[in-house]
Structures are given as C-alpha cells and as structure tokens.
N, C-alpha and C positions, 0 to 999 in steps of 0.2 A: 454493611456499613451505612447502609441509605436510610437504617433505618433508628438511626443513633440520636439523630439529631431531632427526629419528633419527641423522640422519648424524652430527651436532655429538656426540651420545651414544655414538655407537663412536669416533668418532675419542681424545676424551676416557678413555674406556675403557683405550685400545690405549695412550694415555698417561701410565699411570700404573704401567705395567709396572716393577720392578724389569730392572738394569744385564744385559744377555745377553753372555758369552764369546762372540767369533769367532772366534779362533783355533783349526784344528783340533789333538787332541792325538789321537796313534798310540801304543798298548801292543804292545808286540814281545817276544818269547821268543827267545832264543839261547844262543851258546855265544862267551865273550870270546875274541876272535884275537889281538887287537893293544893296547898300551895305551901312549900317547905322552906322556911328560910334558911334552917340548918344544911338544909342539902342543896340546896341554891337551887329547888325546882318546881315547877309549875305542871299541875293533872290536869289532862282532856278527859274528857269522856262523851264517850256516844261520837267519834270522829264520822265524820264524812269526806272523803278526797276529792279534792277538785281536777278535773281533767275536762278534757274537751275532745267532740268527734267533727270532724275536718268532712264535709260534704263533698262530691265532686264538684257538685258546683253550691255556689252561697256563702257565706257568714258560718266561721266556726261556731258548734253551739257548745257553750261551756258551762257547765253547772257541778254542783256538792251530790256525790253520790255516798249513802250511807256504807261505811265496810265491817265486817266480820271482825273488830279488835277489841281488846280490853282497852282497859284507860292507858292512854299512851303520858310517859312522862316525860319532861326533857328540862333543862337547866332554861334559865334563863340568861337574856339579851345583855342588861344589864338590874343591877341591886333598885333600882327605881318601877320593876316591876312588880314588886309587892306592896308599894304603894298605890301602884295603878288596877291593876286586878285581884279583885275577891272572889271567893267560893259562889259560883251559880252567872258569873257573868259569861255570856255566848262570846266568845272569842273564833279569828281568823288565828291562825298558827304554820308559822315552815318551818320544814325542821331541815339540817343535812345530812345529805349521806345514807336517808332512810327516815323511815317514819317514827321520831322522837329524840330520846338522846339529846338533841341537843336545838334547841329553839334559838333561830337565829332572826324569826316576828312573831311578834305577839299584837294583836290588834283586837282594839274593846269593840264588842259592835253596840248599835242602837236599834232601835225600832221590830220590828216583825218582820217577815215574810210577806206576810201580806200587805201591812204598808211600808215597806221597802228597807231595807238594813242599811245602814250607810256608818262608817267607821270616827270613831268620835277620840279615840285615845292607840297611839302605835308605841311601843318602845324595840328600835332592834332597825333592822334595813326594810325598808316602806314598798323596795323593790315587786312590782309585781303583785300586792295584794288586790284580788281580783273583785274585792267592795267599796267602791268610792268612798269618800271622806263626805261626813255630813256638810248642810250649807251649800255645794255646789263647789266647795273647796277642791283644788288638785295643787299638789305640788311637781316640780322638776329638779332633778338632784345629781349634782357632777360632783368628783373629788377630782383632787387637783395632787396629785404622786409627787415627794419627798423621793428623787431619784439619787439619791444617798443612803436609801433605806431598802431600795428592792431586794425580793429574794424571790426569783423562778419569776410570776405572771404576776406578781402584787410587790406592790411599796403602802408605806405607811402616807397615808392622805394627811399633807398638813394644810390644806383647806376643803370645805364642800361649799359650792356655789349653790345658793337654795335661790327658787322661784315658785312664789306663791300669786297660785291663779283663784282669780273667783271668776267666776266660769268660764269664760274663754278671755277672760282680759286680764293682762299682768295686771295684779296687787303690789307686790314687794320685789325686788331683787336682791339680793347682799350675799358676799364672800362672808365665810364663818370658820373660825378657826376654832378647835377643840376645845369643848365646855361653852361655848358662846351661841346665842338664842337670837330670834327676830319673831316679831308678832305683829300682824296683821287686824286690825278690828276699826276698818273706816266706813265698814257699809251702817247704814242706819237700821238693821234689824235686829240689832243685840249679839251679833254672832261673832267670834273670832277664830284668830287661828295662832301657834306658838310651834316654832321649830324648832328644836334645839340639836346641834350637833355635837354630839360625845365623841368620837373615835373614827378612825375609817379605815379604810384601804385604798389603792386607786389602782386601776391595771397600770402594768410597768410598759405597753408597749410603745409609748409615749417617750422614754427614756432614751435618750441616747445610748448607742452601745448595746442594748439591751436585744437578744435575741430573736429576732419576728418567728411565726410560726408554733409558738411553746403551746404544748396542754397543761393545762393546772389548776389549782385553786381559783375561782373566781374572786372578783374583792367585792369584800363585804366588810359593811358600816353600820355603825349604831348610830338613830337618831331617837330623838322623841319629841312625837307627836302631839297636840291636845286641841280640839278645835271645840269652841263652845258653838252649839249649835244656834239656830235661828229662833227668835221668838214665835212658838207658837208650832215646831215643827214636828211635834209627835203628833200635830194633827194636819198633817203635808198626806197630800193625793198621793196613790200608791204609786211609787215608779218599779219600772222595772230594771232587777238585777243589772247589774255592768257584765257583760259578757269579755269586757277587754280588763286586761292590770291595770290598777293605777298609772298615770302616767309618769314614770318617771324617766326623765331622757335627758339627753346632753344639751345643753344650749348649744346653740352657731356659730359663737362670740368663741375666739382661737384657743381651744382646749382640746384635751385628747380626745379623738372618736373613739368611742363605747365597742369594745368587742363584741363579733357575733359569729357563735358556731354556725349557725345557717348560711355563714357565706361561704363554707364546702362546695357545697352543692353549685352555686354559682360560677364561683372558679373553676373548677372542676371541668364542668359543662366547657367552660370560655376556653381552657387549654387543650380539651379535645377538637372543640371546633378547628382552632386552630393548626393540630396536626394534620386533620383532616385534607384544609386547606394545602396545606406542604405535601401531602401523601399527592395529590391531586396535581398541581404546578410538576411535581418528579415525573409523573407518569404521562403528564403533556411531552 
C-alpha cells in the first residue's frame, strides 16, 4: 500500500501535461520542376532534408543534407501558390506526415549560398522555416481559438496576432482576422514586408472544458508572406545560414501558451523527483 501513493503522484503529474503534436513535419530544400494547377500541386526536385546533430556540449549544428529521392510532389498551401512560384525557383518546403503529399510551406528563396539565402515570398504556416526572411525581417505569430469550433487538440483560429520585427525592434503589431493583411515599409531603404492571414487553427488547450493532456494534430495556419527586399541587397556581405527556425512564438500579452512535446521529459523528471522524495520521508 505504501507504495500507492508515489505512483497516484506521477501518474497525476504526467497528467497535466499540456496537448502534444504527432504528426511528423519534414523541412525539404529544392529546386521547383513541375507546378500543376489541375491537380493542385507543386514538384521538388534534387531535395535536401534539414536535420540537425545535438553535440554534448555546444550549439546544435543544423543544415540541408542532399537525400536518395525522386522529385517529391505535394499539393499546395493555398491557390495563390501558383502565382507565387514558377518552374526553377529554389524553394524551402514541409510537408506532413512524411516527405510530400502534402505541402503545408512553401517559401521562395533569394540569394546564393555563398552570399546567403534569405526567404523573400511564404505561402502556408511560416512556422519553423529554418531561412530568415530577407531585410533582417522576423515575424511572431499567435492564433487566437474559436472555442465553439474545437475538435480533439485544434479549434478554428478566428484571429492571428501578427508582429513584425525589423531586427530586434517591433515594426507593427495588429490582431488579423481571416483574409485581412498589415504591411510594414517605414525603413528608409526601399524594403517592405506584407502579412496576410488566410485561415488557421489554434491549439484547444486554452478552451475551457477542453481535455489537458491530449496527443493530436498540431494547429496549422496558412499565411502569406512577401517582403521586398532592401535596396541594393543582392550585393549584401555574405551571412551565414540561420541555424535556428524562424521566429515564430507567442507574445506575453494574456493569450494561450504554445504547446510543447519537450515538456515530457521535464515533467516527467519533476514527478520522479518527487516520489523520490516521499520513498525517502516513509523510510525515515
């Protein structure tokens, strides 16, 4: 019996997790081959997959490793991707659930490798693509859950809070409901930026009522992207690659906190300690 009560304490614990994504998401590097209006889809070819190896100690090092595929195809984000990308443009691309099938980013790149590729056009969720936005542009991107609408770990987003940084200093802020746009272009080097929000999702665990702990679908959003870049910047010093995603993250301001599988492990750890503790205090 003595030993009931640590266990009721982790399980409890392990209970109170915030909603975890399972669907896997694939970041892919190519060159567009093919773009099908009839069949609603856009060709990679020559992919490269992005992954990263985790040192014992240091900065994870993340980069495009070339793989073993044919041209990979996948539907598009939304119908304003075939106005955005043409046959031979190097695009960033996720797909779910596995590699193709189904493209939930698509992002234009610019520049070289050697003078530094920076992303100039997104259509689909901005989430995590691991090429900065030309200009020094970042954005920050929250939806805001229609908790009349949840089903399992997602509600239909009836706003996205967008925040547009030009480099470490807020540009813009504004709430955006579906179909509705904000654009930026106050710096004096010709450069801008245009957000638009088309659709979303937002996690449900924000919802009253609403189950803690669920695995499921992650929420995902379609925006689109377009930033004009800086006068003069296809001849910008080379930088090097971003080893981190974009940033996209919740502001501070009283909105849902953003799910995260990684906080298993955290909890996890904090509920053993705990019994620990209890196993210890019984046997005093």
């Amino acid at each position: 019996m003595k030993h009931i009560i640590p266990l009721t304490i982790l399980v409890l614990c392990l209970c109170v997790l915030p909603a975890a994504a399972v669907i896997q998401e694939v970041t892919l590097k190519g060159t567009v081959s093919a773009i099908s209006r009839e069949n609603n889809t856009l060709t990679i070819a020559d992919p490269a997959r992005y992954s990263c190896d985790y040192p014992a100690t240091g900065s994870p090092v993340c980069s495009f490793t070339p793989i073993d595929s044919i041209p990979l195809d996948g539907s598009v984000p939304a119908d304003s991707a075939f106005s955005v990308f043409a046959v031979g443009d190097s695009v960033v691309a996720k797909s779910l659930g596995g590699m193709g099938g189904r493209w939930i980013t698509l992002a234009k790149l610019s520049g070289t490798a050697e003078s530094g590729e920076t992303v100039v056009d997104i259509v689909g969720d901005p989430a995590s693509v691991p090429t900065p936005l030309a200009g020094d542009y970042s954005i920050d991107l929250s939806t805001e859950p229609d908790c009349t609408t949840c089903s399992g770990t997602t509600c239909t987003a009836k706003t996205a809070y967008v925040k547009i940084m030009s480099g470490k200093t807020l540009a813009l802020a504004q709430d955006l409901e579906p179909g509705h746009a904000m654009t930026f272009n106050g710096r004096n080097d010709g450069s801008g930026i245009t957000v638009t929000f088309m659709k979303g999702q937002a996690a449900s665990s924000s919802c009253a009522g609403m189950e803690r702990g669920m695995t499921g679908p992650q929420a995902i959003s379609v925006y689109i992207v377009h930033v004009v870049p800086p006068i003069g910047a296809g001849r910008q010093a080379a930088q090097t690659p971003s080893t981190t995603p974009m940033k996209v993250t919740m502001p501070a301001e009283a909105r849902p906190t953003p799910t995260k599988s990684g906080m298993l492990p955290v909890a996890a750890i904090g509920a053993l300690a705990l019994v620990a503790i209890i196993g210890i205090s019984r046997r005093e």
